[in-house]
N, C-alpha and C positions, 0 to 999 in steps of 0.2 A: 199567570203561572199555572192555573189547576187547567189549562187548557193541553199544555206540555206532556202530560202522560197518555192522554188520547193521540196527541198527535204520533206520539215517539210509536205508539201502538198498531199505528196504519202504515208506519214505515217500515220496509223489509229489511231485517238488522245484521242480514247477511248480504246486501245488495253490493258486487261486486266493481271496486272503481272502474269508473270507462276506461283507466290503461292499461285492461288488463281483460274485462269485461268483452266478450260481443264474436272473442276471436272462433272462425273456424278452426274446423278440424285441420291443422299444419301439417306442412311435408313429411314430418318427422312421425309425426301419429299415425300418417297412410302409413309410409312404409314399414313401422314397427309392426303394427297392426298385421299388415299382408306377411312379414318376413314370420309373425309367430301362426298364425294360419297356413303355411307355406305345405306340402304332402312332399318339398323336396329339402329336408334337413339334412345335414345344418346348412343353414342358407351363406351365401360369402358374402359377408356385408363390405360391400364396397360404395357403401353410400355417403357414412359417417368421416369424415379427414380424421380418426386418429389414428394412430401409429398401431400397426400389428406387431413391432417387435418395441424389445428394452432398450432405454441410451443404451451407449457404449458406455465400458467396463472404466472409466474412470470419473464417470459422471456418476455412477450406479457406486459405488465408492463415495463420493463425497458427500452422497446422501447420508450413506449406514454412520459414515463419521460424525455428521453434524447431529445426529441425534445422539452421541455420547458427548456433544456439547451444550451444559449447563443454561448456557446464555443462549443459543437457538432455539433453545424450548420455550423462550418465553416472548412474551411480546417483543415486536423489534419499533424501531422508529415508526411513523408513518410515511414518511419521506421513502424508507425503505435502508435495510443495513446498511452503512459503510461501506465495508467491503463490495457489497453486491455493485453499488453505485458506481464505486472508482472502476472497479471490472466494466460494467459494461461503459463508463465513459472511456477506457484506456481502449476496448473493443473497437470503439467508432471512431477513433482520433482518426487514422488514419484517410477510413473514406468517406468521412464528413469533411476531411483539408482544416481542419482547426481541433481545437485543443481544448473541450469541453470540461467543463468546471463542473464537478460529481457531487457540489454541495447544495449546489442553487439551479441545474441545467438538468438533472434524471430524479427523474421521481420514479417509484418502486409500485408497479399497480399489481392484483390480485387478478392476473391474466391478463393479453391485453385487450380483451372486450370491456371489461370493469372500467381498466386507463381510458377507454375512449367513453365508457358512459360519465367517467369524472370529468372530463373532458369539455361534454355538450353541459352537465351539469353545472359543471363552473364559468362558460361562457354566455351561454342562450338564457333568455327572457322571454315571458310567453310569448309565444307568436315568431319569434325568430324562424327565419328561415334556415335549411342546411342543405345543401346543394349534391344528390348523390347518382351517381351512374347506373344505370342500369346494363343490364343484372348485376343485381346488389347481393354484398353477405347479410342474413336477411336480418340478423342483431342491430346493425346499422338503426333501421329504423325504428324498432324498438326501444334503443337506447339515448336514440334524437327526441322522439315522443314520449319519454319517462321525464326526459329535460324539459319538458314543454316547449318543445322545440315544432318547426311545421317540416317536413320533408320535399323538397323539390326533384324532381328527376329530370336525368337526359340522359336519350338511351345513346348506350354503345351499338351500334348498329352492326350488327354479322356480316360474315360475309357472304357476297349473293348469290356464289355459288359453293354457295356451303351443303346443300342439301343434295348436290351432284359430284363433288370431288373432296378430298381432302386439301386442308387448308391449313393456314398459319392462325395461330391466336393473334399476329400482328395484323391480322386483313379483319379485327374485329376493332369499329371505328368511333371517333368522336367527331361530330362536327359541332367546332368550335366557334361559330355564328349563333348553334342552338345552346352552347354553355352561355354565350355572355346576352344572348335573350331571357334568358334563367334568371338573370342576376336582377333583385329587386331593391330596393333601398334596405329592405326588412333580414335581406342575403346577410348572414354573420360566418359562416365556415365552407367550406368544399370538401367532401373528402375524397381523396384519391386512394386507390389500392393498386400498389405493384408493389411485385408479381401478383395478377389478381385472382381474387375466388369470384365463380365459378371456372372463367375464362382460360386464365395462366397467359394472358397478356402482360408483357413488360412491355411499360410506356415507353417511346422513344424521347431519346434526350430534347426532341423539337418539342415533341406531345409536350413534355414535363413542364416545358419552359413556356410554351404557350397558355399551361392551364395555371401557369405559377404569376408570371407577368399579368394575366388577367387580374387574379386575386390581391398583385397588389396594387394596379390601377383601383380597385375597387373599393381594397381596403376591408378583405375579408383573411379569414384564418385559412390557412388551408394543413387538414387532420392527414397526415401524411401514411397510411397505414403498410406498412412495411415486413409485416410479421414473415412474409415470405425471401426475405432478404437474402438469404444465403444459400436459394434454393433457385437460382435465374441460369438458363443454358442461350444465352444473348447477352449484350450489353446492356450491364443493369444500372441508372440513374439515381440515386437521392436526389428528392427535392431540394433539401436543404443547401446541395451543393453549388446551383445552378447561378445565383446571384448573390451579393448580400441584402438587397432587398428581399427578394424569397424569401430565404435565412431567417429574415425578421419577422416573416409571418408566418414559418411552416414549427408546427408540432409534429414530431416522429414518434410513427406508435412499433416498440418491436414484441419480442415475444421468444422468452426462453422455450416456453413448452414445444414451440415450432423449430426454433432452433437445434434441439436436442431429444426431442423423438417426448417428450414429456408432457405432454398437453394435461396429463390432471394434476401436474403441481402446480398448478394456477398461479403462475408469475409472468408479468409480464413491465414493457418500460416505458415512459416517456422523452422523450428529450425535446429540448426548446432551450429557448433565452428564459430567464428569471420570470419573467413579466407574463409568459405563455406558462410555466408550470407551477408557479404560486396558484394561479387559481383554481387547477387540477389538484394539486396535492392538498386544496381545501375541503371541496368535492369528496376525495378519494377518503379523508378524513371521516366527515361523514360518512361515507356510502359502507365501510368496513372496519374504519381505525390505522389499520394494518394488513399487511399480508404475511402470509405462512411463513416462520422463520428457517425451518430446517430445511427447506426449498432455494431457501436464498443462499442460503449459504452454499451447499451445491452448486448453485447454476454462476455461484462467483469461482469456483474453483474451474468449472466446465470452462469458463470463459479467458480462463487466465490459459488455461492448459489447451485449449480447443489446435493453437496453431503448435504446440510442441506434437501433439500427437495426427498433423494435416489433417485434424477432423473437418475442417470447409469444402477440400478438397473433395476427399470419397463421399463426403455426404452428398452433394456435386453429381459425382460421379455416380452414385450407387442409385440415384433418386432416375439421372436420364436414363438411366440403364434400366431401368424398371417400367420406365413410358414407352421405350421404345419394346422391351419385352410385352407388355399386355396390348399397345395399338396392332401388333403383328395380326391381331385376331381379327381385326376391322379390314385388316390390308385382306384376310385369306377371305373372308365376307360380303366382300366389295361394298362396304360401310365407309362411306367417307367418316372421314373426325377432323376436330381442329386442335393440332399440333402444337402442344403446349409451350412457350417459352419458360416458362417459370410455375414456380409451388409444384404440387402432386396430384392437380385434375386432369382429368382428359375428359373434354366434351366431345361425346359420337353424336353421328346423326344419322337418326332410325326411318328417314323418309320412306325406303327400299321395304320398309319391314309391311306385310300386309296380317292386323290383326284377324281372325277368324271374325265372320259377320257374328255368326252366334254363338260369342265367347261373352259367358255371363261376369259382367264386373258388378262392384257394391252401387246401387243408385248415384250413389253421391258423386261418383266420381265421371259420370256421363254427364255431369255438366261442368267439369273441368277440362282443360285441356289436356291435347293427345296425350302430353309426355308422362301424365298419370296414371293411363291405360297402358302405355308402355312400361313405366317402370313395376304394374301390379303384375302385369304380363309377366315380365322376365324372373319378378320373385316365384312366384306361381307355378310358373314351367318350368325352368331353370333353376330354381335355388338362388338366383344370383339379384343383389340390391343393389339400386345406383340408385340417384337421386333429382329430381322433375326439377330443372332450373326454372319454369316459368311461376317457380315459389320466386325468385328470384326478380321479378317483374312486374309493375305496373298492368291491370287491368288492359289498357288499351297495346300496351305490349306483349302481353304474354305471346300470341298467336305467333312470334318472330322466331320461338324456342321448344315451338310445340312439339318438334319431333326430335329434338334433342336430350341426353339424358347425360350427367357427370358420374366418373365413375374415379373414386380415389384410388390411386396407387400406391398410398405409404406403404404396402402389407409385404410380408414374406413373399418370396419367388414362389413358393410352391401352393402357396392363395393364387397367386397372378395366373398360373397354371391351371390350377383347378376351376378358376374362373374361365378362361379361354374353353377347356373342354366343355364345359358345359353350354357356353354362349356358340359353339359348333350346332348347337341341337335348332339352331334359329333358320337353317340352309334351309330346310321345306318352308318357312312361310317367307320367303325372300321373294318379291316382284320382282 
């Protein structure tokens, strides 16, 4: 025992856990970094996915309401309200072909990044495996290795001539010989993302069905991540819809803030059978208690009210109209891109761009790949921030994405604007 206070005394009492410990300088840190250094203010951040305008005027309403109500102000279930439940289970009745039970089938998460870390946290044991695509939403990983979870990848593979013409987000590929090499005894979940970030691929009904029948040959979960759901210009699939075997193994992760222009009321949902969201809303239990009540209650009025007022439709509408409004700048630049099916990215591809030999960047970033000199570049000159997808990628992959950069279009038309003229200024270093 009197050996204990020496020892505790050589110990560094601030020593940071390894899941959290070691990390470089993130995407997120360059680009802030460069956008508040930038000599071209205000810079138009189109790096970040959140919404540059307010919901619409009846979502924006249900909020001011629910904080003159008593009971939203206080704690709500863990499960998540009532109301908010049956709302989004009456939501998906329809394009899930069944009839979801809002007491035992949706759980209520505090965004849906939090749903998916309860998620890993309520299934994975150390060492478990989780099976994810690359380029990945980079949380993914994260919130598989806070689970003590391992992360396995298999890239999406671009397309090959992506770097000479524009293309489809659909010609960005999986080969499904390298998923089910992936698959190890220790494999517990998959997760899928459609419409996906960084990409805006929406899986075809073959894809869905091929990565879904794998998982349950194998008898793995598969984390269905759907946050983009109401935002697909193609034929868009739920997992859950495709078999009832699937069914039996898919968790559906949605996402009001995505839904309805609100990304910082941090609400987000699960759905599944009994058996898949018990152990999430255990998780969830732990990891917060609860989520925001006067949030919930809003996004159950959003939801009930969403088709009296065609909000699916124009939001639809008003999202392609915005991708095709800011790619025009690529078409006048002779910048190929890959053409998004779904969400609010547009991936370009800056191959044509020739940086200056003697344009001074920070050290650190000359030993990263291209598309972090490009996106320091464009803050720099331009005023303008996009975001380096090979954050997005495995080491031995990155170099696939090196000259591509993601550029969000949730913003005002006259951001999208401002953005275009400025990205004009890029014609003298064009090869």
């Amino acid at each position: 025992m009197n050996g204990h206070p020496a020892e505790n005394a050589k110990r560094d009492p601030f020593k940071q856990s390894p899941r959290v410990a070691g990390a470089r300088k993130d995407v997120w840190s360059v680009v802030n970094e460069a956008t508040a250094k930038s000599p071209k203010q205000p810079v138009v951040n189109m790096g970040q996915g959140f919404f540059g305008y307010n919901p619409p005027k009846f979502v924006l309403d249900a909020h001011k309401e629910a904080l003159d109500n008593v009971a939203a102000n206080q704690y709500s279930l863990p499960k998540g309200r009532p109301r908010l439940r049956k709302a989004v289970a009456d939501a998906h009745k329809k394009s899930f072909g069944y009839d979801i039970n809002p007491e035992t089938e949706v759980t209520i998460t505090t965004g849906a990044n939090e749903g998916m870390l309860a998620a890993f946290m309520g299934f994975l044991d150390h060492g478990d495996e989780v099976i994810v695509f690359e380029p990945f939403f980079d949380q993914y990983i994260h919130n598989i290795e806070m689970g003590n979870g391992k992360v396995v990848y298999v890239p999406m593979h671009p397309p090959k001539e992506g770097n000479h013409k524009t293309t489809s987000a659909a010609e960005w590929k999986i080969d499904m010989k390298e998923l089910e090499a992936a698959i190890t005894p220790r494999t517990r979940m998959v997760v899928v993302n459609s419409p996906h970030n960084p990409v805006g691929k929406v899986f075809t009904r073959q894809e869905m069905l091929d990565i879904g029948n794998m998982c349950v040959k194998h008898g793995l979960i598969i984390v269905s991540d759907e946050v983009y759901d109401k935002l697909y210009y193609t034929d868009f699939t739920r997992m859950f819809t495709l078999s009832p075997e699937i069914a039996r193994h898919t968790l559906t992760v949605g996402s009001g803030g995505k839904n309805f222009y609100c990304t910082g009321w941090r609400i987000g949902w699960l759905i599944g059978y009994p058996y898949l969201i018990e152990p999430v809303m255990k998780a969830h239990v732990r990891i917060c208690f609860c989520s925001p009540s006067p949030p919930q209650e809003a996004l159950a009025t959003a939801l009930e009210k969403a088709e009296e007022h065609d909000f699916w439709n124009q939001s639809r509408e008003e999202m392609l109209s915005k991708v095709k409004r800011f790619v025009s700048i690529f078409d006048e630049l002779g910048l190929p891109y890959s053409m998004p099916d779904g969400g609010y990215f547009v991936m370009a591809n800056f191959a044509k761009l020739k940086l200056p030999e003697d344009y001074t960047f920070p050290e650190d970033l000359m030993t990263r790949p291209r598309d972090y000199r490009l996106a320091w570049f464009l803050i720099m000159e331009l005023g303008v921030a996009a975001i380096c997808p090979s954050e997005f990628m495995t080491p031995a992959k990155k170099h696939t994405v090196e000259d591509w950069l993601r550029f969000a279009i949730c913003k005002d038309d006259n951001v999208l604007d401002d953005a275009k003229d400025r990205l004009r200024g890029l014609k003298k270093y064009m090869t």
